[in-house]
N, C-alpha and C positions, 0 to 999 in steps of 0.2 A: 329472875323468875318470880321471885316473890311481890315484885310490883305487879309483875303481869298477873298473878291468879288472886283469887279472892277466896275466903273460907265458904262462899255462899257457890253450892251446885249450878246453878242458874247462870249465874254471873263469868263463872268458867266456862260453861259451856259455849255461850255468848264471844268470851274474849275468843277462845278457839276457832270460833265460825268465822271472825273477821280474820282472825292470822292466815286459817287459811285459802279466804275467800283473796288476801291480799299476797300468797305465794300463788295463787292458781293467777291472780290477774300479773305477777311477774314473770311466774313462768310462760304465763302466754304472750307477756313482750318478747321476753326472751328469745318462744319459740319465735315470734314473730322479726323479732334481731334477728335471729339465726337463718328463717329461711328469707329474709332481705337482703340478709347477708350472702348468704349461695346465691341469690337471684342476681346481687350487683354483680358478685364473683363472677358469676355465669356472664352477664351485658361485660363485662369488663374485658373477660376470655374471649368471648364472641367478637367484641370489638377490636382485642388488637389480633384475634386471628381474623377479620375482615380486615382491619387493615393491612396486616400482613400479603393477606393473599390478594388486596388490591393493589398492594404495591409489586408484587410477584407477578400479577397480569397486567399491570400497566410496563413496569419492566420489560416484561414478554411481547407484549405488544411495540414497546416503544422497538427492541429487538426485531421483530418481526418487519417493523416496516421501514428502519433502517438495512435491512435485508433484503426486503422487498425494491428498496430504492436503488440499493447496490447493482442487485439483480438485474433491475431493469436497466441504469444505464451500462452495465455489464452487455446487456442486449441490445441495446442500443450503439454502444461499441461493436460490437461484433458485425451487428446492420450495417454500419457505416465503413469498416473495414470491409464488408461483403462488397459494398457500393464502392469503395476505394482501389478493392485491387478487380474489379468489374471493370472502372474506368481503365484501369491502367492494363488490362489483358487488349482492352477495345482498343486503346491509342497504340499499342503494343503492334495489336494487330494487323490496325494502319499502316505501320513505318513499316512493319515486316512484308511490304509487297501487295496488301490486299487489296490494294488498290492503284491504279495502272495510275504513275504521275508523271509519265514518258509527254502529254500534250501539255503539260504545263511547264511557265518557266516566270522567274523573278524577275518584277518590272520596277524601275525607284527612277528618281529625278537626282539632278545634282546641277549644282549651279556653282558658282563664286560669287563672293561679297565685297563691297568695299564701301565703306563710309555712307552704311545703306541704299550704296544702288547694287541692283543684281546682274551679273553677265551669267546665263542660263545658256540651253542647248540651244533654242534658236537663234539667239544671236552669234555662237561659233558656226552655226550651220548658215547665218548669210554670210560672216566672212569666209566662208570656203566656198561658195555659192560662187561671190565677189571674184574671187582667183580663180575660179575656172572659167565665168563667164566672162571674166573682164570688166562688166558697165555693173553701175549699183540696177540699174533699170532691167538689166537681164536677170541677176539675182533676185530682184525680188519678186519679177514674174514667175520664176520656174519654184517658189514659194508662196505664189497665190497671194502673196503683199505687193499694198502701194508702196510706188515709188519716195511718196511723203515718209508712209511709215518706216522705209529701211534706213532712209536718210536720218531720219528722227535719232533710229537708235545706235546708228554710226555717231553721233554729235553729241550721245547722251555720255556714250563707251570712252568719246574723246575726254569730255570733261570731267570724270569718272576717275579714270585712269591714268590721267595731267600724259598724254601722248596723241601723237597722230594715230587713227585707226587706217587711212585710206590716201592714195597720191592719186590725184587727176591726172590726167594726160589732155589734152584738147588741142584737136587738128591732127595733122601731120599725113603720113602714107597707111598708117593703120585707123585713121578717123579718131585716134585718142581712146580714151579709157580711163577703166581705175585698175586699180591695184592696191594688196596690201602693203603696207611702211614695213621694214624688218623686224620690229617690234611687234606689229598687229601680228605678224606669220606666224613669230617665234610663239606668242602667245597661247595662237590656234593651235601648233602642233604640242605645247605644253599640255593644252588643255585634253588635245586626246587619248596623248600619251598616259594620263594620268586617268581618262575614261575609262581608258580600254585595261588598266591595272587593278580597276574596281570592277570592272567584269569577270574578267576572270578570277579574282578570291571570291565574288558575288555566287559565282556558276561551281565554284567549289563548298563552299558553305549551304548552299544550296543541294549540292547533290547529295551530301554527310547526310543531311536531315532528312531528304527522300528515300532517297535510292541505297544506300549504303547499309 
């Protein structure tokens, strides 16, 4: 204290006015600290409750539209279970009678194979053609085929099948003929006995699905 005053009035008075021209200009940093300092306080608070609460709405949001997604293919389930058991009331409905399937009936082909050629139903139907009518030429007219074409496929059936399909006869008291070889016969009745075996599970499997 004694450096700071002087014995001269003047001079005191002087030193005083600076001291406390230089507390007034700290105190107003001070206040000016102070209220910078509430102010940061304040953006600091504001900001991590904005944060906060943007993270609380983006949350909620993100919730909300994984919810909304749930939902919707929730409904969409539900849509396509409507659509699902719709189909299945309507085919339901079908089988249950609702519809007259008394004029219908199952129609398929069947053939045999061998060394890729094919014996199909027309060719058993001219060899029985053949036995009834006796001549390849009768057979193949009451089949609307040339005579070329039945013979073709009697010579195709031979070499096919490493056997005689047919025996000529020529002259005599009946004017000759054909006929099947016991082979071609056996064949023939193989072949229908084993048609007429798929008929009938055909005409059963058939009816399960309709009618039943």
């Amino acid at each position: 204290m004694e450096l700071l005053f002087s014995h001269h009035p003047a001079e005191n008075d002087y030193r005083a006015l600076m001291l406390s021209e230089k507390s007034l200009t700290v105190n107003s940093f001070a206040c000016l600290g102070f209220v910078y300092q509430r102010t940061l306080n304040s953006f600091v608070q504001v900001t991590v409750q904005h944060r906060a609460a943007r993270k609380t709405v983006n949350r909620a949001l993100m919730l909300a539209e994984k919810s909304l997604t749930v939902n919707s293919f929730a409904c969409l389930g539900f849509a396509d279970q409507q659509t699902l058991n719709s189909n299945a009331v309507g085919v339901g409905g079908m089988a249950g009678n609702d519809y007259d399937y008394s004029s219908f009936k199952p129609c398929y082909k069947i053939w045999l194979e061998k060394d890729g050629g094919v014996l199909g139903s027309g060719f058993f139907q001219l060899l029985e053609q053949i036995e009834k009518k006796g001549t390849i030429a009768a057979a193949a007219e009451s089949m609307a085929m040339s005579y070329r074409a039945a013979w073709g496929k009697i010579k195709a059936a031979e070499k096919q099948c490493g056997i005689s399909i047919v025996t000529t006869k020529v002259g005599g008291d009946t004017g000759g003929g054909t006929t099947l070889t016991p082979e071609a016969l056996a064949m023939l009745r193989r072949f229908y006995r084993f048609r007429q075996d798929i008929d009938n599970e055909i005409a059963k499997i058939f009816k399960s699905h309709f009618f039943d």
